[in-house]
N, C-alpha and C positions, 0 to 999 in steps of 0.2 A: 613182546619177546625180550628177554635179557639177557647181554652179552658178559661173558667171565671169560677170566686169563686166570690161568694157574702154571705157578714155577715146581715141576715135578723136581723130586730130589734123586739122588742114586741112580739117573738113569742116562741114555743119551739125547735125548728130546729133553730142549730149553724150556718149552711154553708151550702148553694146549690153550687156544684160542676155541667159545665155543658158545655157541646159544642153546637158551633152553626159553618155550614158550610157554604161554599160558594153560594150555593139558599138558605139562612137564615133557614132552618131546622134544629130542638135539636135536639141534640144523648148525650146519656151518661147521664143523667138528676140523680142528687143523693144527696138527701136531708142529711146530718148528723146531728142526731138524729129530735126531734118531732116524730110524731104517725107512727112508722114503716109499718103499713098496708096502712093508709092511702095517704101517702106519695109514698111509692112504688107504689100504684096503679098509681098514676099521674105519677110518672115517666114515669111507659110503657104505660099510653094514651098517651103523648107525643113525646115519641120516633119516629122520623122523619117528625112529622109535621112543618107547617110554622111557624116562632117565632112569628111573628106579631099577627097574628091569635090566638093562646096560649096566648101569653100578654091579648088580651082583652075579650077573654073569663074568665080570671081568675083575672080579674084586679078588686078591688069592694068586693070580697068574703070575709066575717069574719068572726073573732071567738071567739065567746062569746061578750064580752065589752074591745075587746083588741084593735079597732080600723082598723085591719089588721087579716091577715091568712098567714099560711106558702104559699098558694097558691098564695094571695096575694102580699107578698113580693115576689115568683118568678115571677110574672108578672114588678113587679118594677126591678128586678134583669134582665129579659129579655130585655127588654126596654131600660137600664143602657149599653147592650149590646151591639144592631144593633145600636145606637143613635151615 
């Protein structure tokens, strides 16, 4: 299993901390700081789904006129990963 840290830009969340194992499934998914409820909910939908699958379902989402979402940038952050 391999562990990435990624710095989202534009957003309120500092840093998704997050593993991906050897059949590309996240574990451990953990946004620092942005909307605590929000964020933790995405974590445990993700926990041990396919990364690829995650990426494009969340790839696109925004928030507000920021251009981007924390969901958003973990999709980039994903992506930046298995690539």
């Amino acid at each position: 299993m391999q562990n990435f840290s990624y710095e989202p830009v534009r957003v309120c969340s500092k840093q998704i901390i997050f593993s991906v194992d050897d059949d590309g499934k996240l574990h451990n998914v953990n946004f620092v700081g942005g909307c605590p409820g929000n964020l933790s909910a995405i974590s445990k939908l993700v926990e041990g789904k396919d990364a690829k699958q995650i990426a494009e379902i969340l790839r696109g989402n925004l928030c507000g006129n920021r251009g981007t979402s924390c969901a958003d940038q973990f999709a980039l952050a994903i992506n930046a990963a298995i690539n």
